[in-house]
N, CA, C and O atoms as a Tripos MOL2 file, in Angstrom:
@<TRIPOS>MOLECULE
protein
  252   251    63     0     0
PROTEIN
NO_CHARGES

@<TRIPOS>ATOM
      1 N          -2.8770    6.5000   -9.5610 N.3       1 UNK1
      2 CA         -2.2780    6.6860   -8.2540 C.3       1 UNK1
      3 C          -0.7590    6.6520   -8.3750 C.2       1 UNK1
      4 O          -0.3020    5.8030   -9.1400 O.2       1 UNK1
      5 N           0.1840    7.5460   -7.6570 N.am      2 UNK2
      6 CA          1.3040    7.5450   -7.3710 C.3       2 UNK2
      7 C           1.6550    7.1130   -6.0370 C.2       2 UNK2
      8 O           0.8510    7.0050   -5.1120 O.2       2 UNK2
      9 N           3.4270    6.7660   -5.9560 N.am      3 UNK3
     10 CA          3.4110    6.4240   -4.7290 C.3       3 UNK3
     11 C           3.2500    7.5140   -2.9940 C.2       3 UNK3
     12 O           3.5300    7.2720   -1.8200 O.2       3 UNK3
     13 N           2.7090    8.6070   -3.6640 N.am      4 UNK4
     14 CA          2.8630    9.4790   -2.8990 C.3       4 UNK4
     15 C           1.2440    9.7650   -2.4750 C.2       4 UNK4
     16 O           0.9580   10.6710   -1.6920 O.2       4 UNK4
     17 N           0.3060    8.9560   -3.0380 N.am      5 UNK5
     18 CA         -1.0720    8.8930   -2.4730 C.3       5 UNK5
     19 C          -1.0340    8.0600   -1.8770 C.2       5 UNK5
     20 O          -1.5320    6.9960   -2.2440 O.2       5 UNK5
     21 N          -0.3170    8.2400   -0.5080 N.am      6 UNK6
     22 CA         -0.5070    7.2070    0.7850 C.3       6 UNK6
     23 C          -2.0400    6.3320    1.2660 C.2       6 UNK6
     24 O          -2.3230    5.1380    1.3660 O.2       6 UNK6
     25 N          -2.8570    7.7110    1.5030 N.am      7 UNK7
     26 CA         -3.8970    7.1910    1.8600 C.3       7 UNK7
     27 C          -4.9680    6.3760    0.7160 C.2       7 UNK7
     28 O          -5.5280    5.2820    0.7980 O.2       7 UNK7
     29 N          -4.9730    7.2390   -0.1740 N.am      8 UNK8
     30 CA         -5.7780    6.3130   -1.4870 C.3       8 UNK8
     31 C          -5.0950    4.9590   -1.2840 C.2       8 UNK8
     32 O          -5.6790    3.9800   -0.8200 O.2       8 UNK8
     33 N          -4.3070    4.9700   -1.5190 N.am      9 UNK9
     34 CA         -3.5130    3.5060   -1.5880 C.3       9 UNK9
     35 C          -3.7400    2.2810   -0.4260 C.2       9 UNK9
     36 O          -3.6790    1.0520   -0.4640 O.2       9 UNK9
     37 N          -3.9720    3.0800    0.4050 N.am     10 UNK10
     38 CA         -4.0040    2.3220    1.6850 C.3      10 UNK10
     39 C          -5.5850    2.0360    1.6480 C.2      10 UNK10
     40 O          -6.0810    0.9740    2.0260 O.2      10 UNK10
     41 N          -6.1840    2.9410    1.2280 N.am     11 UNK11
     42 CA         -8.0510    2.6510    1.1410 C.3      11 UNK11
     43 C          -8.2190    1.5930    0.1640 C.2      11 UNK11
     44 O          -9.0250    0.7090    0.4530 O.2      11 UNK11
     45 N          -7.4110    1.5030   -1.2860 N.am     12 UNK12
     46 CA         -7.2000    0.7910   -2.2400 C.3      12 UNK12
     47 C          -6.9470   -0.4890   -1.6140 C.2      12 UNK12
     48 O          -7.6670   -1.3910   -2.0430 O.2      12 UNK12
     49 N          -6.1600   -0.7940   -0.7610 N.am     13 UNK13
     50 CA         -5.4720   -1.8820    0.0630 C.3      13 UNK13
     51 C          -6.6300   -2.6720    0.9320 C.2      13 UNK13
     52 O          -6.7980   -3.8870    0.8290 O.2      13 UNK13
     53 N          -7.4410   -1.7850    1.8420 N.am     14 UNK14
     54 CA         -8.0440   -1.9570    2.4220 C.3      14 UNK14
     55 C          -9.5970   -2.9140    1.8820 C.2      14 UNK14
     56 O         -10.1430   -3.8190    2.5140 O.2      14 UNK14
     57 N          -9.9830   -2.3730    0.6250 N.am     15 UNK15
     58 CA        -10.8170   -2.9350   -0.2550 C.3      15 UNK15
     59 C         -10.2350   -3.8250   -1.2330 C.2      15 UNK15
     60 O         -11.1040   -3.8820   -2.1030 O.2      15 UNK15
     61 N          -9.4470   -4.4180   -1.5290 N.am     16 UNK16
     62 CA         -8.9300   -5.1070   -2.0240 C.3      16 UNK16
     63 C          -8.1600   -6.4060   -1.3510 C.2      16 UNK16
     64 O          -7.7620   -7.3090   -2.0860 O.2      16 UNK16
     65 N          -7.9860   -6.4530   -0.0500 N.am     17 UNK17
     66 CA         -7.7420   -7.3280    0.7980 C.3      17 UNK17
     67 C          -8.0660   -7.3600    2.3920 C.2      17 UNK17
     68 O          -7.4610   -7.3520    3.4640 O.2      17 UNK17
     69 N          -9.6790   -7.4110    1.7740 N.am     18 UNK18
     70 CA        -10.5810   -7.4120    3.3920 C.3      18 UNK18
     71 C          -9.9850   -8.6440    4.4290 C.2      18 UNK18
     72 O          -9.6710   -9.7670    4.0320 O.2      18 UNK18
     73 N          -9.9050   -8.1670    5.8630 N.am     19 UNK19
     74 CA         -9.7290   -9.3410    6.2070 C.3      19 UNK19
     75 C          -8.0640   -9.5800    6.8270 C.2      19 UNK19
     76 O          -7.9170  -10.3190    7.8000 O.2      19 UNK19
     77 N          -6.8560   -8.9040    6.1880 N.am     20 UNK20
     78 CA         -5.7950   -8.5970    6.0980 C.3      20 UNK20
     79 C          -5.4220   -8.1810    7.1770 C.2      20 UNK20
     80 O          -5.9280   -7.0820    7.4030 O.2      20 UNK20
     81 N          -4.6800   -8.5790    8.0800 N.am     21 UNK21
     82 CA         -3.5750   -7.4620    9.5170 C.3      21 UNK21
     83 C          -2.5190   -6.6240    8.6930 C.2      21 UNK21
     84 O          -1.5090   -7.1080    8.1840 O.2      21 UNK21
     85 N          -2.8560   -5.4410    8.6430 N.am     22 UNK22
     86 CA         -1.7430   -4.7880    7.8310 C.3      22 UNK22
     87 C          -0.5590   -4.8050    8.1380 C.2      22 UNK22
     88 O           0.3800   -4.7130    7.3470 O.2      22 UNK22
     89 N          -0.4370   -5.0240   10.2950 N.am     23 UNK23
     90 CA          0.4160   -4.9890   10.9340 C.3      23 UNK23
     91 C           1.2600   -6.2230   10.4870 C.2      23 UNK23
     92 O           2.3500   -6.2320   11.0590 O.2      23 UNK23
     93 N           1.0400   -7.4370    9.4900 N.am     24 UNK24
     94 CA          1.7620   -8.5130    9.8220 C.3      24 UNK24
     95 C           2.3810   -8.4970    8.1200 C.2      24 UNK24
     96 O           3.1630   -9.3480    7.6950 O.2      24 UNK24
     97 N           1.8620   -7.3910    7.3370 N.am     25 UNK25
     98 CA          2.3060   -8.2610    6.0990 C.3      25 UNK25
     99 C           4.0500   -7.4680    5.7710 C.2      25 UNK25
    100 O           4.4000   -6.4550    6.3760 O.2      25 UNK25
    101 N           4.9160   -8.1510    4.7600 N.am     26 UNK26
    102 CA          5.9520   -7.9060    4.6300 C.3      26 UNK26
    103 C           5.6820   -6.9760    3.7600 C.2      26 UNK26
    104 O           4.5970   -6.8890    3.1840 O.2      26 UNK26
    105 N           6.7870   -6.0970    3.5700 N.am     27 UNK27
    106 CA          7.0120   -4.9490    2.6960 C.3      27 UNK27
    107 C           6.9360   -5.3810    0.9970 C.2      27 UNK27
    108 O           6.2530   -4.8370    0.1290 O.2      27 UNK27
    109 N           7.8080   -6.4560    0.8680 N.am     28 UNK28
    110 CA          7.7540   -7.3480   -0.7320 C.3      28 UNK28
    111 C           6.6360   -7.5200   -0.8780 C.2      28 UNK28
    112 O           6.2840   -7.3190   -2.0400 O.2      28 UNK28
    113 N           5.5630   -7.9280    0.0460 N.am     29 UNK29
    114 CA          3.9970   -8.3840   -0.6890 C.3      29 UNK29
    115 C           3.2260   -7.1640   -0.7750 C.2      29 UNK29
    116 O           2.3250   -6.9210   -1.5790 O.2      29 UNK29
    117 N           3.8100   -6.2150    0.4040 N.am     30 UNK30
    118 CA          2.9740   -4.6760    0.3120 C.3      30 UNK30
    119 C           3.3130   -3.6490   -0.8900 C.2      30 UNK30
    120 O           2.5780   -2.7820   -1.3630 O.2      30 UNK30
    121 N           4.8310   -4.0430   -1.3000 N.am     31 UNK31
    122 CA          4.9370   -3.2630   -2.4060 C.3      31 UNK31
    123 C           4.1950   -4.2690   -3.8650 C.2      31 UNK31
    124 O           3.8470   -3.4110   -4.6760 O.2      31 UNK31
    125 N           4.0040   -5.0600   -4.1860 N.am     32 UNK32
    126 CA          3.8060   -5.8290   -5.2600 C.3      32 UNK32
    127 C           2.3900   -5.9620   -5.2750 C.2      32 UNK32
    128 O           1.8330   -6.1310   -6.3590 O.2      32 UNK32
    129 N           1.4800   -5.8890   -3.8220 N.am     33 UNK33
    130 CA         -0.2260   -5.7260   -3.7570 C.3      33 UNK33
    131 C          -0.5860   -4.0410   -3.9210 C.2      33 UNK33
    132 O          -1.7620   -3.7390   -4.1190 O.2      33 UNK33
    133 N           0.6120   -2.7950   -3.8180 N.am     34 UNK34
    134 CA          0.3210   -1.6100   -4.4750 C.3      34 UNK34
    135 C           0.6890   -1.6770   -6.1620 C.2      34 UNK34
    136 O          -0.0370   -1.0460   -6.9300 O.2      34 UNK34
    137 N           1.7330   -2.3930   -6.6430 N.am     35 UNK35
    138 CA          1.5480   -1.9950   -7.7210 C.3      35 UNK35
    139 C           0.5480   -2.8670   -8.7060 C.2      35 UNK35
    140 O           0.4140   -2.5180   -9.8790 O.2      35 UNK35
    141 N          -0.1400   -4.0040   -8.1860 N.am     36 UNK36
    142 CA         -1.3670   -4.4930   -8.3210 C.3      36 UNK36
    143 C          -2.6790   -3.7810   -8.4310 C.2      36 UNK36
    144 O          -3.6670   -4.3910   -8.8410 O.2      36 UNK36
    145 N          -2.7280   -2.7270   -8.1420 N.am     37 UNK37
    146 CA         -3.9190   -1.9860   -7.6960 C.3      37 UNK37
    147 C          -4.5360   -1.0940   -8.4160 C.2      37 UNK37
    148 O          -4.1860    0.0640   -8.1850 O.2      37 UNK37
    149 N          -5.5460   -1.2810   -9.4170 N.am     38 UNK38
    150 CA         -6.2630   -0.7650  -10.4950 C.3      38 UNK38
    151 C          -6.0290    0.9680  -10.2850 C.2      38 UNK38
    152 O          -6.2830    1.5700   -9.2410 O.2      38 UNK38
    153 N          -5.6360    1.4130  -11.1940 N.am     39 UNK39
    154 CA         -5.3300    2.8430  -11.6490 C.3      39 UNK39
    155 C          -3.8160    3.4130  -11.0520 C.2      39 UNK39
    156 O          -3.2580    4.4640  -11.3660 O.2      39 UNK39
    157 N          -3.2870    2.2310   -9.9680 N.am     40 UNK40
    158 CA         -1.6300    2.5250  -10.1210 C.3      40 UNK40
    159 C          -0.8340    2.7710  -11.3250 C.2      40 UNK40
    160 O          -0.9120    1.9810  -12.2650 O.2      40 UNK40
    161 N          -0.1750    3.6650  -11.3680 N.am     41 UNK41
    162 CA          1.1010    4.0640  -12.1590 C.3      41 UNK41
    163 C           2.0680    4.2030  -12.5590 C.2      41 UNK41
    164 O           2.5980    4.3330  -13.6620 O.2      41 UNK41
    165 N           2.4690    4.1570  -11.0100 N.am     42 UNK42
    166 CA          3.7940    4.7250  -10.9050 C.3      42 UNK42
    167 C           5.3100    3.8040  -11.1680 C.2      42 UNK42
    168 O           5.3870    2.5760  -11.1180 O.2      42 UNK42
    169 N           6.2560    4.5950  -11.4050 N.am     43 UNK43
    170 CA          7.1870    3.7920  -11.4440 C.3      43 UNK43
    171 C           7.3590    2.3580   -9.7890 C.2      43 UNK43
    172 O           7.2830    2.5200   -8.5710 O.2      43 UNK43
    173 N           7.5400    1.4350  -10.4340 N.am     44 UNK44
    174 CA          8.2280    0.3190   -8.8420 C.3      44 UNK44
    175 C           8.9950    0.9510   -8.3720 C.2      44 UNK44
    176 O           8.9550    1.1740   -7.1620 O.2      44 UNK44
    177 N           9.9780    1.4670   -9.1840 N.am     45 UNK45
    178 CA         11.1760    1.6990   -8.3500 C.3      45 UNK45
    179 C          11.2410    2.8010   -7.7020 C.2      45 UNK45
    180 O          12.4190    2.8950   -7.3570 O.2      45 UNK45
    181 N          10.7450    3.5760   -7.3810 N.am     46 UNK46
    182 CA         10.2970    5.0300   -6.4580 C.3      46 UNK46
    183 C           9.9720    4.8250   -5.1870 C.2      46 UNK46
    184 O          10.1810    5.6430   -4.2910 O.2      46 UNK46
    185 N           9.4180    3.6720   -5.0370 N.am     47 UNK47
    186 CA          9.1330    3.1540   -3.7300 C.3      47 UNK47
    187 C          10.5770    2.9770   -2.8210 C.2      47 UNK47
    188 O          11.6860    2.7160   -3.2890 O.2      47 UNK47
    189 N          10.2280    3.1960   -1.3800 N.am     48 UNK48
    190 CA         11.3580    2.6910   -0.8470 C.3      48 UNK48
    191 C          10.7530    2.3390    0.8360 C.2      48 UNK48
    192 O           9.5580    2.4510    1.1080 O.2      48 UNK48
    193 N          11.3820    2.0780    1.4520 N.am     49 UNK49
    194 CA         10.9670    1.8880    2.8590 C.3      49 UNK49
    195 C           9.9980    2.6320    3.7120 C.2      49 UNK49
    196 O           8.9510    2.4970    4.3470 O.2      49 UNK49
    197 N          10.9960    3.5620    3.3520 N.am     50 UNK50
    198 CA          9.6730    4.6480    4.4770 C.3      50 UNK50
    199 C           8.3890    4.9330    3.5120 C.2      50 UNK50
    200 O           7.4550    5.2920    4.2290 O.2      50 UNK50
    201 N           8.0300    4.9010    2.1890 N.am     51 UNK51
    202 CA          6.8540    4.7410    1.5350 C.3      51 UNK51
    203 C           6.1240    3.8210    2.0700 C.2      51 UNK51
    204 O           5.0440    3.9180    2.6520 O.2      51 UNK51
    205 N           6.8400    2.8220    1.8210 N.am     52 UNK52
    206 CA          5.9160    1.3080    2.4760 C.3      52 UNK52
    207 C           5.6190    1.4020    3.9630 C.2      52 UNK52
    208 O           4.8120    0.6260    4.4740 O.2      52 UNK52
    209 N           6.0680    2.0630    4.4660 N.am     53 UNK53
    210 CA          6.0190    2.1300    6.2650 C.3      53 UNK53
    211 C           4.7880    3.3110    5.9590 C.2      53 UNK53
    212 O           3.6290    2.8960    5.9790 O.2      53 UNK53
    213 N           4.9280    4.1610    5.7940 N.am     54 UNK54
    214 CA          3.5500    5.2670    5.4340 C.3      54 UNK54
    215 C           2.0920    4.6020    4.7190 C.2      54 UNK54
    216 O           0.9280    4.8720    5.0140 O.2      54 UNK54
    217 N           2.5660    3.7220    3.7680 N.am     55 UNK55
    218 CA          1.2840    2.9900    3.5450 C.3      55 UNK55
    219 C           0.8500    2.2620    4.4120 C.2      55 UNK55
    220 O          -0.3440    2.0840    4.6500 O.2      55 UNK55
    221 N           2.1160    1.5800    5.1850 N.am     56 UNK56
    222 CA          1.1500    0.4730    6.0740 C.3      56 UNK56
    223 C           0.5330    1.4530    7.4910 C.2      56 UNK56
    224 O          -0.5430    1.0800    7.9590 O.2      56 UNK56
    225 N           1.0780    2.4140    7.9970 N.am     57 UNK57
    226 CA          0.4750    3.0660    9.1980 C.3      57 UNK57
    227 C          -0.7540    3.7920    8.7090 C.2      57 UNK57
    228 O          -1.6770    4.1390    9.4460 O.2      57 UNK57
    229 N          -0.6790    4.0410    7.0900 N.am     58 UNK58
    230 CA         -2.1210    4.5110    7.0120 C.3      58 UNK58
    231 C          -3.4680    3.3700    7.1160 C.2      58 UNK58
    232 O          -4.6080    3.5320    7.5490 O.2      58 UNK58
    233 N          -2.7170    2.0460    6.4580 N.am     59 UNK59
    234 CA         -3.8520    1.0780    5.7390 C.3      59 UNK59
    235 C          -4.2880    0.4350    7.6840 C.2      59 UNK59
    236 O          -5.3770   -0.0920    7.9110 O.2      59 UNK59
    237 N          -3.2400    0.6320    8.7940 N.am     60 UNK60
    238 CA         -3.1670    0.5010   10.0650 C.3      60 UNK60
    239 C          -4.6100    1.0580   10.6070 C.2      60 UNK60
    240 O          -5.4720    0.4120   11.2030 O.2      60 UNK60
    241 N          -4.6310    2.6260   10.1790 N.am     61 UNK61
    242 CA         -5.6300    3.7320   10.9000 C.3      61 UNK61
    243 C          -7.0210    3.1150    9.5540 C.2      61 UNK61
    244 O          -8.1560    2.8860    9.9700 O.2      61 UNK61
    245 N          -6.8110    3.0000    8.6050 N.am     62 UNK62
    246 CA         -7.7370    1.9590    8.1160 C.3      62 UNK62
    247 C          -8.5930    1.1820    8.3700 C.2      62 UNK62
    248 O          -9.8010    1.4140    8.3340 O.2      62 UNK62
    249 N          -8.1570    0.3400    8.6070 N.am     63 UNK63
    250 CA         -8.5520   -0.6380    9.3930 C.3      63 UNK63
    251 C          -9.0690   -0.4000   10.6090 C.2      63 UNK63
    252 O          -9.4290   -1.3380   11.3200 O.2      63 UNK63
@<TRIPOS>BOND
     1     1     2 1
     2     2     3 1
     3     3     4 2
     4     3     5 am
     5     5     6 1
     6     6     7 1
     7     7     8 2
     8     7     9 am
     9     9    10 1
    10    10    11 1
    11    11    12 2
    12    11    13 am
    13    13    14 1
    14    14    15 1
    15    15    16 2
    16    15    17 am
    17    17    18 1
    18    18    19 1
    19    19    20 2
    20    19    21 am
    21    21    22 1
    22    22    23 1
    23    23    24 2
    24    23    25 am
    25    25    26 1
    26    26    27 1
    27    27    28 2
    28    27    29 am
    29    29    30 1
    30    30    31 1
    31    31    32 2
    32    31    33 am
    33    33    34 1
    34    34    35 1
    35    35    36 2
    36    35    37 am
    37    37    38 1
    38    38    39 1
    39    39    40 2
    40    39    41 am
    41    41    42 1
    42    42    43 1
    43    43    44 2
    44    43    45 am
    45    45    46 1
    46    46    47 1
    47    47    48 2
    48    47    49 am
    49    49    50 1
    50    50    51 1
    51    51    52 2
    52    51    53 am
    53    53    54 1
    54    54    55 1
    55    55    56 2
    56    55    57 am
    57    57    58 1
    58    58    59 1
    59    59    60 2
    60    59    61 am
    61    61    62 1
    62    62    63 1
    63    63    64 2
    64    63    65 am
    65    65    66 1
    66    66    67 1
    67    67    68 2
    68    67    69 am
    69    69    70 1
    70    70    71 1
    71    71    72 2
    72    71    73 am
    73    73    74 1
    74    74    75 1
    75    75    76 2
    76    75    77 am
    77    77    78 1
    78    78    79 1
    79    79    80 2
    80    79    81 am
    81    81    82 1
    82    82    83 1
    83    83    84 2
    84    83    85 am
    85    85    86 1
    86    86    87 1
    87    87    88 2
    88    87    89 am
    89    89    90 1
    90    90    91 1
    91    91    92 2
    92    91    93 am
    93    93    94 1
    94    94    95 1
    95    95    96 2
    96    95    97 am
    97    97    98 1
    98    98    99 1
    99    99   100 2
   100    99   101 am
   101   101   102 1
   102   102   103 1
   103   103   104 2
   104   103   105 am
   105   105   106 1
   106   106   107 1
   107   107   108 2
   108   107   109 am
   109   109   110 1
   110   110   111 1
   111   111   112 2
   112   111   113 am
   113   113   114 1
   114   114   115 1
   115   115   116 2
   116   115   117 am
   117   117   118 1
   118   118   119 1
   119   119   120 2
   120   119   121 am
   121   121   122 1
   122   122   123 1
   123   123   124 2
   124   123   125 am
   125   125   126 1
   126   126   127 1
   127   127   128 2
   128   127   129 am
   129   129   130 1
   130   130   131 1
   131   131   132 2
   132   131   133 am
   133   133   134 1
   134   134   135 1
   135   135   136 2
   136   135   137 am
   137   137   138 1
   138   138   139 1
   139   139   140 2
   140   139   141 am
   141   141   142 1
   142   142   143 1
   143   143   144 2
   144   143   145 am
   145   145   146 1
   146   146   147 1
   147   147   148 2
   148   147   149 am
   149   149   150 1
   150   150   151 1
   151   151   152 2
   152   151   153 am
   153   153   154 1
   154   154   155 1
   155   155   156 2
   156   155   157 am
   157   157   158 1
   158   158   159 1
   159   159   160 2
   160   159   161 am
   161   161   162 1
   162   162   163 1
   163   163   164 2
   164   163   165 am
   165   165   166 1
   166   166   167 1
   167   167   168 2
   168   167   169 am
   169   169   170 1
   170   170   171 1
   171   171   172 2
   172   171   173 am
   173   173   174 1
   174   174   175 1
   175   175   176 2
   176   175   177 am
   177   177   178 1
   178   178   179 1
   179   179   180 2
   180   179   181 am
   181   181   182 1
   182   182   183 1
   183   183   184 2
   184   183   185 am
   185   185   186 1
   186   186   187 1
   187   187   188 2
   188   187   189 am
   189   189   190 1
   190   190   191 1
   191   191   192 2
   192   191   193 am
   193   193   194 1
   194   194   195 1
   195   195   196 2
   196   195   197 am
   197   197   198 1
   198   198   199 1
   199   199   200 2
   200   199   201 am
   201   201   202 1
   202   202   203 1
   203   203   204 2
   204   203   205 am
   205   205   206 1
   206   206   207 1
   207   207   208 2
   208   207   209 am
   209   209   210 1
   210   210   211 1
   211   211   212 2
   212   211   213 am
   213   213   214 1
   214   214   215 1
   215   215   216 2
   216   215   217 am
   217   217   218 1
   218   218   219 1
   219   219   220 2
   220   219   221 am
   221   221   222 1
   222   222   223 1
   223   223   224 2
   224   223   225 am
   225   225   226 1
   226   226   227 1
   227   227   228 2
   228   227   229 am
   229   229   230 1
   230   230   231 1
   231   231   232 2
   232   231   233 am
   233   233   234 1
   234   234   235 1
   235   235   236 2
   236   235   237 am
   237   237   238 1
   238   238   239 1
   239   239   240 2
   240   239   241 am
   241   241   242 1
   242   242   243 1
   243   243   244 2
   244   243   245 am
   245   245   246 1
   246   246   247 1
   247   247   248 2
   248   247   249 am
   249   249   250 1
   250   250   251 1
   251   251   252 2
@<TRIPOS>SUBSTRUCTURE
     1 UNK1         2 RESIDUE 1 A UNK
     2 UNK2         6 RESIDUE 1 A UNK
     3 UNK3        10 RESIDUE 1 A UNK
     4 UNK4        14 RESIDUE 1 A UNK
     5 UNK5        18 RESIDUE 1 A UNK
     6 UNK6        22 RESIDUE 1 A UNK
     7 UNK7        26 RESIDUE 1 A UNK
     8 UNK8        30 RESIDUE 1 A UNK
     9 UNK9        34 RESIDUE 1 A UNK
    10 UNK10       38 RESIDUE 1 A UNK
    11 UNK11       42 RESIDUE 1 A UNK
    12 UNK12       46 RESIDUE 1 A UNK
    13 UNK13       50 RESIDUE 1 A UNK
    14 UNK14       54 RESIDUE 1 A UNK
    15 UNK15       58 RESIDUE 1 A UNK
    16 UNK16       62 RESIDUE 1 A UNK
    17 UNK17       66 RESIDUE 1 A UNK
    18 UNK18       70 RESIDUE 1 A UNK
    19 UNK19       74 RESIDUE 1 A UNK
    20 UNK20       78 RESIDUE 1 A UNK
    21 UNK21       82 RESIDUE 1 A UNK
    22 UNK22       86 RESIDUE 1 A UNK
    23 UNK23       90 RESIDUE 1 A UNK
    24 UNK24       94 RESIDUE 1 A UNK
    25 UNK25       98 RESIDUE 1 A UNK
    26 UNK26      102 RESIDUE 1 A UNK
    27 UNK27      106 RESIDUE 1 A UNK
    28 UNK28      110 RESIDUE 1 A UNK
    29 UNK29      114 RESIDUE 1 A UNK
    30 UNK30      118 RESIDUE 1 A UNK
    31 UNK31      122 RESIDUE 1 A UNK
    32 UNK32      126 RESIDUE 1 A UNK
    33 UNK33      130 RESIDUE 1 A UNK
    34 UNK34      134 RESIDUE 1 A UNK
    35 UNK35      138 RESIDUE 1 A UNK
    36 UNK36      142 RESIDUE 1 A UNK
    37 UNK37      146 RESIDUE 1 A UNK
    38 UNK38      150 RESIDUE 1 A UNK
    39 UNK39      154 RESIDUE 1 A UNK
    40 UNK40      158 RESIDUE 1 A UNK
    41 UNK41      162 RESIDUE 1 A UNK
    42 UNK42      166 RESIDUE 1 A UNK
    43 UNK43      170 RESIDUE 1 A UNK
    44 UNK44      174 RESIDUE 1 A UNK
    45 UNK45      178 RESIDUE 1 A UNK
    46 UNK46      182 RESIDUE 1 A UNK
    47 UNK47      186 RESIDUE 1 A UNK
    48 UNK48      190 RESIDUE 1 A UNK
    49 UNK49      194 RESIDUE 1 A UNK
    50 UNK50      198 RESIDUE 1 A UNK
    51 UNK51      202 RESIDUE 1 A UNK
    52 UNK52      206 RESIDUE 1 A UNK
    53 UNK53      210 RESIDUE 1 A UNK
    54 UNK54      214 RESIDUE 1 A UNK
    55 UNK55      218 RESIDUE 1 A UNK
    56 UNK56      222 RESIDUE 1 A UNK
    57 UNK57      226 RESIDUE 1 A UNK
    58 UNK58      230 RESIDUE 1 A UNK
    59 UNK59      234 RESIDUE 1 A UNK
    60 UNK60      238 RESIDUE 1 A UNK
    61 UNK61      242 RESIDUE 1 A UNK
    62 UNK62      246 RESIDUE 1 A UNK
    63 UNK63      250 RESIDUE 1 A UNK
């Protein structure tokens, strides 16, 4: 996965921390629980805000 598979990532998220308000978690734990996430790749540093805001409104409709 790259950081540009929003939704995988967010499904990844979703199964990996059942239970979770996506709405409440911080960006530092959201970026560090994606690059946690079995078959991630990508560089850390590619990530930036509006990535993390796209993961969380997807892992949002997720849920």
């Amino acid at each position: 996965m790259k950081w540009t598979d929003i939704y995988e990532i967010a499904a990844a998220l979703a199964d990996a921390h059942p239970g979770v308000d996506p709405e409440q978690v911080r960006f530092t734990d959201l970026h560090n629980w994606v690059l946690e996430l079995p078959g991630f790749d990508d560089d850390p540093k590619r990530s930036g805000e509006k990535i993390l805001e796209a993961i969380q409104m997807a892992w949002i409709a997720e849920a």
